[in-house]
C-alpha positions as CSV (number, residue, x, y, z in Angstrom):
1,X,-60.2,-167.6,-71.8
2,X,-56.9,-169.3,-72.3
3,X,-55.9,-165.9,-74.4
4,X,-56.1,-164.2,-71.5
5,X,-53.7,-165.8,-68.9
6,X,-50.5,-164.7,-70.7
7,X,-52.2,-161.1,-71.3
8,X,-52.3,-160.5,-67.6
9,X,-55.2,-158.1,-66.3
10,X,-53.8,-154.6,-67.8
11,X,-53.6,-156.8,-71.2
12,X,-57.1,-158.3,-70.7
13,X,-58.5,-154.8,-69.4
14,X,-57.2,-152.8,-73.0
15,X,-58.8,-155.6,-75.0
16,X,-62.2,-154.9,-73.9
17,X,-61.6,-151.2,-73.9
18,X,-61.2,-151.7,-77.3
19,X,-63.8,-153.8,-77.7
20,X,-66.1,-150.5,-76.2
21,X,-65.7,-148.9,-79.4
22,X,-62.5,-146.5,-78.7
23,X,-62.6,-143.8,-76.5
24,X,-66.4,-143.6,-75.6
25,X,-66.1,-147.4,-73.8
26,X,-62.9,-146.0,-72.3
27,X,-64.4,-143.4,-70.4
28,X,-67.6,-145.6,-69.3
29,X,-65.4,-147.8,-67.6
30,X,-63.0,-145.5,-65.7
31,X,-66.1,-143.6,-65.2
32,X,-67.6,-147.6,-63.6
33,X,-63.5,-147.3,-61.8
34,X,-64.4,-144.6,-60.0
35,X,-67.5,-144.9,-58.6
36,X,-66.7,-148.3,-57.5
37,X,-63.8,-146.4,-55.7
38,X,-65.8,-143.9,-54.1
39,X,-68.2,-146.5,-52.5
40,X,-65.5,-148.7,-51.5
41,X,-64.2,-145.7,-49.7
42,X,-67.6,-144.7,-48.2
43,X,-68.1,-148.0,-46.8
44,X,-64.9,-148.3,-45.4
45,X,-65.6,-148.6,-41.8
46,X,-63.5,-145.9,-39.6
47,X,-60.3,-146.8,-37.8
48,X,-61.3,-147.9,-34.0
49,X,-60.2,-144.9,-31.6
50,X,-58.3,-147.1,-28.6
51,X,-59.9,-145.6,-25.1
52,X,-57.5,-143.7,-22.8
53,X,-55.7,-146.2,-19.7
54,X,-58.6,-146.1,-16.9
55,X,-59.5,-147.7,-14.0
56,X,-62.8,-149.1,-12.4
57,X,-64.0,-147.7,-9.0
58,X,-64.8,-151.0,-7.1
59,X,-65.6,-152.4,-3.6
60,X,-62.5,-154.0,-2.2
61,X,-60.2,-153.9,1.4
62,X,-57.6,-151.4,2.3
63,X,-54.9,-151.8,4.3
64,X,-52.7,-148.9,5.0
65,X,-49.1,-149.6,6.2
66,X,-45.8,-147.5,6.8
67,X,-42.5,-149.1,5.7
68,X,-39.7,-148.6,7.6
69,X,-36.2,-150.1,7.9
70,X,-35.8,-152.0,11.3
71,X,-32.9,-153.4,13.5
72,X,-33.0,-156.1,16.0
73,X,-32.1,-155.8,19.7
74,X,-32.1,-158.0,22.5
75,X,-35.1,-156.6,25.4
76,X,-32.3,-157.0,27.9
77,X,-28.2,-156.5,27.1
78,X,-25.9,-156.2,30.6
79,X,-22.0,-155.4,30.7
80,X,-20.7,-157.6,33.2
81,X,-17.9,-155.8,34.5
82,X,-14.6,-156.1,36.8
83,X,-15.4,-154.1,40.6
84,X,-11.8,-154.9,41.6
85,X,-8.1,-155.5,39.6
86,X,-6.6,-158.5,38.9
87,X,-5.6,-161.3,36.7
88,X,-8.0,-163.6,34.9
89,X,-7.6,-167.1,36.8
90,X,-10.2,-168.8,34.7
91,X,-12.9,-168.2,32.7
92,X,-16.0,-170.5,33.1
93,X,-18.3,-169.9,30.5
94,X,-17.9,-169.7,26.2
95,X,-19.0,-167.6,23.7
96,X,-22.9,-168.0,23.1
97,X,-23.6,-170.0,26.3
98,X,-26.5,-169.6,28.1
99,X,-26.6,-169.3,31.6
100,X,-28.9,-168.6,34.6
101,X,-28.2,-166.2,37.5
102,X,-25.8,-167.0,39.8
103,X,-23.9,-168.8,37.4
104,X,-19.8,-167.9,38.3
105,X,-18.5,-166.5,34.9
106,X,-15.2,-165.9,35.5
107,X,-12.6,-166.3,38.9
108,X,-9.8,-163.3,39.2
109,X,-6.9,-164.3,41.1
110,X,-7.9,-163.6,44.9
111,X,-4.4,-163.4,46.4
112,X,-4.6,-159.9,46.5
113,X,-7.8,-159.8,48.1
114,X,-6.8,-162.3,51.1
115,X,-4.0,-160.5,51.7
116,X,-6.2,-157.2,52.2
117,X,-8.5,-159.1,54.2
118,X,-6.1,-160.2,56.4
119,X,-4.5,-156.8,57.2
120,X,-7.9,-155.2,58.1
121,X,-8.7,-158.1,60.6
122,X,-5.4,-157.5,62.2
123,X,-6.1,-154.3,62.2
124,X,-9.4,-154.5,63.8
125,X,-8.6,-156.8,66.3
126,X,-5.6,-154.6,67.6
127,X,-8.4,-151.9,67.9
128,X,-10.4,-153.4,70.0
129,X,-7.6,-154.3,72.4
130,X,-7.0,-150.8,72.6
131,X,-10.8,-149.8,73.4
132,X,-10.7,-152.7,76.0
133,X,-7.3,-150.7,77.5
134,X,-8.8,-147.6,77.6
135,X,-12.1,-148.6,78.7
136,X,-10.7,-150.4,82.3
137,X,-9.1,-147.1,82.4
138,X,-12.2,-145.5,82.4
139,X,-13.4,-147.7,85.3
140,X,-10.6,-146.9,87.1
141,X,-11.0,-143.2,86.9
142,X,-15.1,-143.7,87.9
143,X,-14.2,-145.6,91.2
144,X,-11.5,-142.7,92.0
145,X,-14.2,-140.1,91.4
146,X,-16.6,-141.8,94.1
147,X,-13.7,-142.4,96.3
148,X,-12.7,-138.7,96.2
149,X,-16.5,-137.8,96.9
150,X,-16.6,-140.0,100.0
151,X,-13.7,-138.0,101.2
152,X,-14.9,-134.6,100.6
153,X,-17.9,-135.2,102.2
154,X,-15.7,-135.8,105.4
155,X,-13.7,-133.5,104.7
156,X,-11.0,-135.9,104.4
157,X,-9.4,-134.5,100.8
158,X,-8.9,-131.1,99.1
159,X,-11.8,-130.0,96.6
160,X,-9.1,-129.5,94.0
161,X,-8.2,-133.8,94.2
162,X,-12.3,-134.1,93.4
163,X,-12.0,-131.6,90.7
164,X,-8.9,-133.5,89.2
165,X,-10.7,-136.7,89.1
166,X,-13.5,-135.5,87.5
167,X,-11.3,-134.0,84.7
168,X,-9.5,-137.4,84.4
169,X,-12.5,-139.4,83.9
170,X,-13.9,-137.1,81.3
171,X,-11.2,-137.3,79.3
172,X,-11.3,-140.9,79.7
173,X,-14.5,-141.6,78.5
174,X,-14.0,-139.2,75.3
175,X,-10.8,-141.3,74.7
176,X,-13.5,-144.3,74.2
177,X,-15.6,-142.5,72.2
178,X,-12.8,-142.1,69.7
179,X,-11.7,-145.3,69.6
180,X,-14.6,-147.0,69.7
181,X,-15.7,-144.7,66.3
182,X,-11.9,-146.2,65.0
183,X,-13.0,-149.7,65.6
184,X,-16.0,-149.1,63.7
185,X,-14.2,-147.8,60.7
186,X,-11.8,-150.7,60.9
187,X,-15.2,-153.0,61.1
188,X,-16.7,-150.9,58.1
189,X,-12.7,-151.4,56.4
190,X,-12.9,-155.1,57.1
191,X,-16.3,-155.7,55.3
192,X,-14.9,-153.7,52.1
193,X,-11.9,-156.5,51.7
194,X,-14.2,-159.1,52.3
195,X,-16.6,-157.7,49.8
196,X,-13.4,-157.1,47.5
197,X,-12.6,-160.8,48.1
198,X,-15.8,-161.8,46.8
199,X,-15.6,-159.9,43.3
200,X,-12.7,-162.0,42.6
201,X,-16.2,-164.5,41.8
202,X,-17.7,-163.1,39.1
203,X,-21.3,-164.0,38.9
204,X,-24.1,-164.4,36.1
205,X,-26.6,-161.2,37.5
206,X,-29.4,-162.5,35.1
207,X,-30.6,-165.3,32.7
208,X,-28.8,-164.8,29.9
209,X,-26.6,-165.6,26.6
210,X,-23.0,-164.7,26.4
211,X,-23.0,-162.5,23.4
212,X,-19.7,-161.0,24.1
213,X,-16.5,-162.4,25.9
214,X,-14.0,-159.4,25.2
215,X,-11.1,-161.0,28.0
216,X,-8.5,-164.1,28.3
217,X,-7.5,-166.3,30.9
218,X,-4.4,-164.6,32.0
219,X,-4.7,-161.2,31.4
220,X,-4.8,-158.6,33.8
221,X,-8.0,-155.9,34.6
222,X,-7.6,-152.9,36.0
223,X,-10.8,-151.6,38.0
224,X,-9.6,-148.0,39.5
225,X,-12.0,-145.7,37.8
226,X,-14.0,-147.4,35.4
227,X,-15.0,-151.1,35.6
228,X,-13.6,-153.3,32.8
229,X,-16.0,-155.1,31.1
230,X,-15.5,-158.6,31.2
231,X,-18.4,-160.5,29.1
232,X,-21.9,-159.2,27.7
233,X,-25.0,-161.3,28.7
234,X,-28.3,-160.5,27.1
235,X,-31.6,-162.2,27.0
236,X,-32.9,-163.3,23.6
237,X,-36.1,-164.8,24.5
238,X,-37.6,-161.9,23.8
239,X,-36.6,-159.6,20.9
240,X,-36.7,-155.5,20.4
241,X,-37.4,-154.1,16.8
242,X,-36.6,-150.8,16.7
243,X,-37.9,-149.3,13.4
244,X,-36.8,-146.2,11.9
245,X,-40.4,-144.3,11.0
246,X,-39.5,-141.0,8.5
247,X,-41.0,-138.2,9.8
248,X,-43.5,-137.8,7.2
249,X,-45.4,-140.8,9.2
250,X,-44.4,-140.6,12.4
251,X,-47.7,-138.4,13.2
252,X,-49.8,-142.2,11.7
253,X,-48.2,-144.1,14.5
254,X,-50.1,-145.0,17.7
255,X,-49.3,-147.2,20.8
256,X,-50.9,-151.1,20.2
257,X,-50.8,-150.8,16.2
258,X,-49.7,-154.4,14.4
259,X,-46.3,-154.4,13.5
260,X,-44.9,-157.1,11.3
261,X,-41.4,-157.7,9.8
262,X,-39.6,-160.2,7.7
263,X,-35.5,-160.4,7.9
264,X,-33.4,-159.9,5.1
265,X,-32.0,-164.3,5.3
266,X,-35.2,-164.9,2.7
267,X,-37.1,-167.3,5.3
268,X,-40.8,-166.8,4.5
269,X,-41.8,-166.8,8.3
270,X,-43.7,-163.3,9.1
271,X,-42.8,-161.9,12.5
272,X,-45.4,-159.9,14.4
273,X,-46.1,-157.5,17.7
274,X,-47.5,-154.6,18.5
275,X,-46.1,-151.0,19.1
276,X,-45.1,-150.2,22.4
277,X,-43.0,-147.0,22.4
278,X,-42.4,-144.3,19.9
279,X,-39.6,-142.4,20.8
280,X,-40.2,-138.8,20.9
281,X,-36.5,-137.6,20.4
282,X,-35.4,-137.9,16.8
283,X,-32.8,-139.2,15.5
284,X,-30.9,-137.3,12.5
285,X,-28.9,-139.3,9.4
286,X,-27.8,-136.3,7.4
287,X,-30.5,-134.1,6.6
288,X,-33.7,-136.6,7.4
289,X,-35.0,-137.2,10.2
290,X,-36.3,-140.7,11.8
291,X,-38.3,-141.5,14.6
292,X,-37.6,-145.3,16.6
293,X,-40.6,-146.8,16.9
294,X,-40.1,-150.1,19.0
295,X,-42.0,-153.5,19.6
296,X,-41.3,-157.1,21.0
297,X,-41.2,-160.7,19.4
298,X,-40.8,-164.0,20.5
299,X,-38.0,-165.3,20.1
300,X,-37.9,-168.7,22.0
301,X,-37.3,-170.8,19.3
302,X,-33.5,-168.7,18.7
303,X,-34.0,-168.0,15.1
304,X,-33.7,-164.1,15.3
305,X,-30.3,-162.8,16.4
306,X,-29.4,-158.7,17.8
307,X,-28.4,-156.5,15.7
308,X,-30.2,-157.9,12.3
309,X,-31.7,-155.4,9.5
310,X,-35.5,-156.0,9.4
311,X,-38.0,-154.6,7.0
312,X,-41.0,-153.8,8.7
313,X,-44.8,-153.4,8.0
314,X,-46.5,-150.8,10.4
315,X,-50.5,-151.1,9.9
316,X,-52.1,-147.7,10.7
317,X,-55.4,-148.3,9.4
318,X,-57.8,-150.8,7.3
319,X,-61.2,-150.6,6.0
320,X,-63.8,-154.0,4.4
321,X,-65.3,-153.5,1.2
322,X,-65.4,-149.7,0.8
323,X,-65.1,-147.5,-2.4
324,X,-62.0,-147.9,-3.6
325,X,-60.0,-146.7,-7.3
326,X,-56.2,-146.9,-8.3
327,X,-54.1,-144.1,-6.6
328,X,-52.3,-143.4,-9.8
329,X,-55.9,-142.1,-10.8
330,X,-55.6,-139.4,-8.2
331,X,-54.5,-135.7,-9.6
332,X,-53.3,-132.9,-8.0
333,X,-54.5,-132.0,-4.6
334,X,-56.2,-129.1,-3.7
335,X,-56.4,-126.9,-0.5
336,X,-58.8,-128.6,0.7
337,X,-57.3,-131.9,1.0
338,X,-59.4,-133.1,-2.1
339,X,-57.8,-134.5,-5.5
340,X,-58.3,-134.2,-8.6
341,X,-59.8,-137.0,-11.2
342,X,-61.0,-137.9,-14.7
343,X,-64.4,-139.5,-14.6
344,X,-64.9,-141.4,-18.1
345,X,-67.9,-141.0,-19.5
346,X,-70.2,-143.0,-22.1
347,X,-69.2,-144.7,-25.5
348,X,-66.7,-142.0,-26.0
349,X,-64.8,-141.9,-22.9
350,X,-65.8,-138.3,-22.2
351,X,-63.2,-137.2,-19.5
352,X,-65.2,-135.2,-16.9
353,X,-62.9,-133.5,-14.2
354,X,-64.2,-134.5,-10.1
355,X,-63.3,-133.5,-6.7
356,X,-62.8,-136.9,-4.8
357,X,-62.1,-136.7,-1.2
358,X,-59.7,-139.7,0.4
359,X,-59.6,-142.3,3.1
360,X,-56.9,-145.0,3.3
361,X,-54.8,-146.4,1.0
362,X,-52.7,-149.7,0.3
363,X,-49.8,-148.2,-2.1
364,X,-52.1,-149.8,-4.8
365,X,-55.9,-148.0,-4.4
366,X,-57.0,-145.8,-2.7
367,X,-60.4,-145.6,-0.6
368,X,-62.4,-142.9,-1.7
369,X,-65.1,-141.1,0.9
370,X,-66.6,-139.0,-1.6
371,X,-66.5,-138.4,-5.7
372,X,-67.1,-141.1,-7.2
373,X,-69.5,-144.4,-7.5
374,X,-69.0,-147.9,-7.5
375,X,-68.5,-149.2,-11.3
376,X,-67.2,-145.4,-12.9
377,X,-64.3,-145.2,-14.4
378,X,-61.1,-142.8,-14.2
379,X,-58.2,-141.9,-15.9
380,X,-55.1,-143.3,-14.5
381,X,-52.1,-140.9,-14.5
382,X,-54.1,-138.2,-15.3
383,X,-51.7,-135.2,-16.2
384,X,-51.0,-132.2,-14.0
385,X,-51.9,-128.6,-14.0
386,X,-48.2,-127.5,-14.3
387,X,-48.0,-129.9,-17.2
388,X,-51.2,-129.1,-18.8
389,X,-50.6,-126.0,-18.8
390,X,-46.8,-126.2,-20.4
391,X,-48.5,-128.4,-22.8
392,X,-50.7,-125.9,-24.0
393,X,-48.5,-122.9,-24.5
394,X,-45.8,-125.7,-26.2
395,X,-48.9,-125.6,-28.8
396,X,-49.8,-122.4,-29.0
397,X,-47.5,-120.8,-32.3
398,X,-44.9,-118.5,-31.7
């Protein structure tokens, strides 16, 4: 045997063919080569066929949502405005203080005002001196038309004298009339200044946080046909999410559905309500269309702040431990609403075309009414007819 290491094995393998007895041993052993070839290769088990990507059809919960961007708004938002002109005198409050009703948020200089008030009084009281003139008149003229009446009857005065007094008292007493309708107006006058007056004092009208102060001390307002807004209050106790629903889903939405949302700061606290109002005008940004779909939060504890971008979770539906498969399983759908799936069958994988009909789904799986059974599986991204088809004639030559 040590004669045989530094042959090597084609060495070793032409001494024993010579050994056979030339070219008779030669052709036994190629002949011994062979067949040992031939049932290696027979027994050589077959490659292992990998099975097509599927999915199991199992019992398990659905919950179908709609996503929608969101925006935050507070349930109540006042302009607190300027009725009459003047210059800012002082300003009470700061940005982002809270107040309650009644609070005084800002003082205008009231000069003005006093002056006003002051005329109209005058005004007014030389007014009613007047009426008070004209109405002993009017007694006067009365007492003439009895005396001349008392003569006439005794034939003491000329008809014509009666007649005159008569005419004199009348136009007496419409004199009164008039000026008592001008003291009125001076009365109505006098209550306006006052009222003016008291707009100089420029009160909270709600329970509120000042969200906007857009004025100085010192500057000047001008109130003659629109009302300068002075400050913005709103109430942020309670919070309005105003969600932006495509119009592709609008039709899932339904007054009372749980709406959730997280903001965009990263905080991990969930935010929920329900759906109150869905807007039935849309709203247009370029060529889609959005529907506002709104609901309240609490928002006591001041974490959540107007005008913040939400993204929020509508739930339109959910089901317990029904029939459910992948949605990527599900193929084209048909005309009646029913799709399209592989079904793979035994040790093979046999792919057997269905018609499954659909319930909810999660964005993940899909509930299925009708198709299939609990513990079947189906072919995930099965391919479409379209692409089938282009498959086919790409294979077809020529």
């Amino acid at each position: 045997m040590s004669d045989l290491k530094p042959l090597g094995q084609a060495g070793w393998l032409r001494r024993v063919m010579r050994g056979w007895g030339g070219w008779r041993g030669r052709v036994i052993v190629l002949g011994l080569l062979a067949a040992a070839l031939a049932a290696w290769w027979a027994l050589k088990p077959a490659p292992v066929v990998a099975p097509p990507p599927s999915g199991e059809v199992t019992l398990a919960d659905v919950q179908q949502t709609v996503q929608a961007a969101g925006v935050l708004q507070a349930r109540l938002k006042v302009d607190v405005g300027a009725q009459v002109s003047g210059q800012v005198q002082k300003l009470h409050v700061v940005l982002g203080q809270t107040v309650r009703k009644g609070d005084l948020l800002v003082s205008l200089d009231p000069e003005l005002a006093r002056s006003d008030v002051a005329q109209a009084e005058a005004a007014l009281a030389q007014q009613q001196a007047a009426l008070e003139s004209r109405q002993i008149d009017v007694r006067a003229a009365r007492r003439e038309v009895e005396r001349q009446k008392r003569l006439l009857a005794g034939q003491a005065t000329a008809p014509t004298e009666a007649e005159r007094a008569d005419t004199d008292l009348a136009k007496l007493e419409a004199d009164v009339r008039g000026q008592t309708a001008t003291l009125a107006r001076l009365q109505a006058d006098l209550e306006k200044k006052r009222l003016a007056l008291g707009y100089t004092r420029i009160a909270a009208p709600m329970d509120g946080t000042v969200v906007s102060l857009p004025v100085q001390e010192g500057q000047t307002v001008i109130a003659i046909q629109l009302p300068p807004v002075m400050m913005t209050l709103a109430n942020l106790d309670i919070i309005t999410v105003r969600a932006r629903v495509p119009e592709a889903d609008v039709s899932l939405m339904k007054i009372g559905q749980v709406a959730r949302f997280t903001t965009l700061s990263g905080e991990a606290q969930r935010y929920e309500g329900k759906v109150m109002v869905i807007q039935p005008v849309p709203e247009r940004v370029g060529n889609a269309v959005f529907y506002n779909v709104l609901f309240e939060v609490d928002n006591r504890e001041r974490k959540l702040y107007s005008d913040m971008t939400v993204q929020v979770s509508i739930e339109t539906g959910s089901a317990k431990q029904v029939t459910t498969m992948p949605i990527v399983a599900l193929g084209e759908r048909g005309a009646d609403g029913r799709y399209a799936v592989q079904v793979l069958e035994g040790p093979t994988h046999q792919q057997v075309p269905r018609q499954v009909r659909t319930g909810l789904q999660d964005g993940a799986r899909v509930q299925v009414l009708e198709g299939v059974k609990v513990g079947e599986k189906v072919l995930l991204a099965p391919p479409s007819a379209a692409s089938a088809a282009s498959g086919a004639s790409a294979a077809v030559p020529g």
